[in-house]
Structure formats: C-alpha cells, structure tokens
C-alpha positions in Angstrom: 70.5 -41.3 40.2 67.3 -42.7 39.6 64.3 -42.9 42.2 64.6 -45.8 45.1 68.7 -45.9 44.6 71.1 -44.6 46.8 74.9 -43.7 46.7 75.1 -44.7 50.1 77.1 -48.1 50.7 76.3 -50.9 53.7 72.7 -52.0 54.7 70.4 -48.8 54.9 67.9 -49.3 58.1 64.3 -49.3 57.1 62.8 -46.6 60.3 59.8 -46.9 58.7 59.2 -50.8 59.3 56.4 -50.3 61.9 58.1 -52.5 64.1 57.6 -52.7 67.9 61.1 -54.5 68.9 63.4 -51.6 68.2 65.8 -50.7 71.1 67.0 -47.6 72.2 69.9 -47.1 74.2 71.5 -44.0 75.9 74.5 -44.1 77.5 75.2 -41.2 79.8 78.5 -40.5 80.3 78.7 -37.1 81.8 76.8 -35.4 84.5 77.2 -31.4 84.0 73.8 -30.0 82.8 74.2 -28.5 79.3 75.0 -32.6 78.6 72.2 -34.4 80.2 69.7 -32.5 77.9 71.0 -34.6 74.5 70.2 -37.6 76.1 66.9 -37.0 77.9 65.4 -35.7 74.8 66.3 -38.6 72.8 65.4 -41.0 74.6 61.9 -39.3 75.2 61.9 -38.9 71.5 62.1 -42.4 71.3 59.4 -43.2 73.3 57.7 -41.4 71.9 58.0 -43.4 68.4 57.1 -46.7 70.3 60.8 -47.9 70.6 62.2 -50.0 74.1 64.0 -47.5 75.4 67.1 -48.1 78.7 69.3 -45.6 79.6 72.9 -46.5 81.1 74.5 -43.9 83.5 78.3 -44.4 83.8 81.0 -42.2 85.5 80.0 -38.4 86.1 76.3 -39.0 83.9 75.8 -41.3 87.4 75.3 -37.6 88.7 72.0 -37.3 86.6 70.6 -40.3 89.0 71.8 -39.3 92.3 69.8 -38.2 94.8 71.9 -35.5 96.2 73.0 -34.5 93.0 70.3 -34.5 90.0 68.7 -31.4 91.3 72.1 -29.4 91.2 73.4 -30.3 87.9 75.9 -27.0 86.9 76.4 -26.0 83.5 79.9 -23.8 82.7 80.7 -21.8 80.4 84.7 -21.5 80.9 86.1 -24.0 78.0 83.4 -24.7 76.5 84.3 -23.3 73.0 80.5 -24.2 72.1 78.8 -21.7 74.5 76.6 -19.1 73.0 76.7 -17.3 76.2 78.8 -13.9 76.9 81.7 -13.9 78.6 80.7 -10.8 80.6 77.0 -9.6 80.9 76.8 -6.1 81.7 80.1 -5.8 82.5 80.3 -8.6 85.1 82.0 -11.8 84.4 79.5 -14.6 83.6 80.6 -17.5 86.2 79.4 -20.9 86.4 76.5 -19.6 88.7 75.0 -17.6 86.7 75.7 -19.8 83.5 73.7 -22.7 85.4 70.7 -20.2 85.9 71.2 -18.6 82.3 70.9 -22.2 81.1 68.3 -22.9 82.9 66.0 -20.3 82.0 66.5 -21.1 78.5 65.2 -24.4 78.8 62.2 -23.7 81.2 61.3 -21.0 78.3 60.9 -24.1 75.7 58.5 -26.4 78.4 61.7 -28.7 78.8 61.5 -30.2 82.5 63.7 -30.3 84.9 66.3 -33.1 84.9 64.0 -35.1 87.7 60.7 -34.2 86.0 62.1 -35.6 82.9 64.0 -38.6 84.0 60.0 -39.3 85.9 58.5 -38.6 82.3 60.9 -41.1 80.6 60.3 -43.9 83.2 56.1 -43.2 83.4 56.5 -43.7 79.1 58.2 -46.8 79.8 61.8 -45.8 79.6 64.6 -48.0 81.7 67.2 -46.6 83.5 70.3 -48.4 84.7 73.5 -47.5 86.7 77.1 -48.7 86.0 78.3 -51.3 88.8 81.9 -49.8 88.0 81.2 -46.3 88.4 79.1 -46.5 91.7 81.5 -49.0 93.3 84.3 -46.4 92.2 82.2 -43.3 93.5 81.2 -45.0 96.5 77.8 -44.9 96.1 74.9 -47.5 96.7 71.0 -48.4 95.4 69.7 -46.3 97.7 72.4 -43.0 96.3 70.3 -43.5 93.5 66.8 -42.2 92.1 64.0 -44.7 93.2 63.5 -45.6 89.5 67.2 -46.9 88.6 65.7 -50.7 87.9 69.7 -51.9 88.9 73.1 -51.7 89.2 74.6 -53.7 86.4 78.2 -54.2 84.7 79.0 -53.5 81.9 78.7 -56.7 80.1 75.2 -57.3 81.6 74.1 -53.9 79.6 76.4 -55.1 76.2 74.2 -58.5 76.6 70.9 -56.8 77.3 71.2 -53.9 74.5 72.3 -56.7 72.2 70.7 -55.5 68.8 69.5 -51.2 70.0 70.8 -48.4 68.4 73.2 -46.7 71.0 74.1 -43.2 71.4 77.1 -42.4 74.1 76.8 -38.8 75.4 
C-alpha cells in the first residue's frame, strides 16, 4: 500500500483538523464505580483537546450525580469476569466492601480524583452535565437530588437534538 492510502472503507475523520466545534458526548449509563471511571476520563481527555464536551446520565449512571449517592459508588467483584482482583486475600473472601476500597486505592495511587472531584474538574474545564428526564422521574428524584452542577433535566430527544453532530460513547 503506498503512503497516504488506506484499506479502510467509509469517510476517515480528520482529528487533526484543528477545529474548535467538535462535540463530545458521554452517555453514562451505569452508576457502580469501576464504570464511572471510563467516562470521566474521556470526557476530561476531551477537554483537554479543546473539544465541547456534555455528559448524559441515564438510569443507574444518574447515581454518579446524586447527592446522596456519588460519594458511595461500590465497585464488586462477584460476576464481573473482568476483575483482576482475588477472590480471597489472605484467606478471607474478598466482598464488595473491600473490593470498593481495593479499587479505590488503586485509583488514588495514579492522582485520579474522586468521582465529585472529577465531575467538579470536568465542569470548571468547561464540561456539561445533563440528567435523563426519564430516569429521574422513574427514580423519583428531583433537581435538587442532583449535584449543583447538572445544567438540566432533559429527555431524551432534547439531548439527540443538542448532540446533533458529537462523537458519542455510551458506558
């Protein structure tokens, strides 16, 4: 294959346009701690490379904004065929307890913030956070459930019509 040609079929994104009207969008589907991580760190990535960046918390990720629960996110290892984590640690059985504080250890020793801090950092950069009208009528939650800097509750296809033209990544 010669230089500047590609095997690859369909338009190939140029990423190294320099353009300042790029969207990023994050859904957040799920609200245990090992999966907020993905999405925080992308979007701060994306900041971070100048791009418009909202995040979208729908169903359990609406735990990652709420008040009572974003300091408390759990990580398990039971089912989670993924886990790098013993079953037992010196002979006692590794429960969720002390899979949430294994977890969390390993991301304070890399500097990663907390979920708050870093949903603050990602808001202080410019980042957007939004909560599913759906999910917080179904979990019987209001504005004020939610982290002072959710902009809005919104449907579904306010967020489609807003995010019109973003990359998306659902997590």
């Amino acid at each position: 294959m010669s230089e500047g040609t590609s095997n690859v079929t369909g338009p190939i994104p140029n990423f190294d346009d320099g353009a300042s009207d790029r969207k990023f969008v994050v859904i957040c589907s799920k609200g245990n701690l090992d999966m907020a991580y993905p999405g925080l760190v992308l979007a701060n990535a994306a900041l971070g490379e100048g791009l418009e960046v909202h995040m979208f918390f729908t169903f359990w990720g609406l735990d990652m904004i709420t008040k009572e629960r974003m300091k408390n996110l759990q990580f398990t290892a039971v089912g989670n065929t993924a886990t790098h984590m013993p079953e037992e640690l010196d002979g006692v059985r590794v429960d969720d307890a002390a899979a949430t504080a294994m977890f969390r250890q390993q991301i304070a020793d890399v500097d990663v913030p907390e979920v708050p801090d870093f949903l603050e950092q990602i808001v202080a950069s410019g980042g957007h956070l939004w909560a599913c009208k759906m999910s917080v009528d179904m979990m019987k939650l209001d504005k004020d459930d939610l982290y002072d800097e959710v902009e809005d509750i919104m449907n579904a296809s306010d967020f489609i019509i807003m995010s019109e033209g973003a990359q998306l990544l659902f997590i």
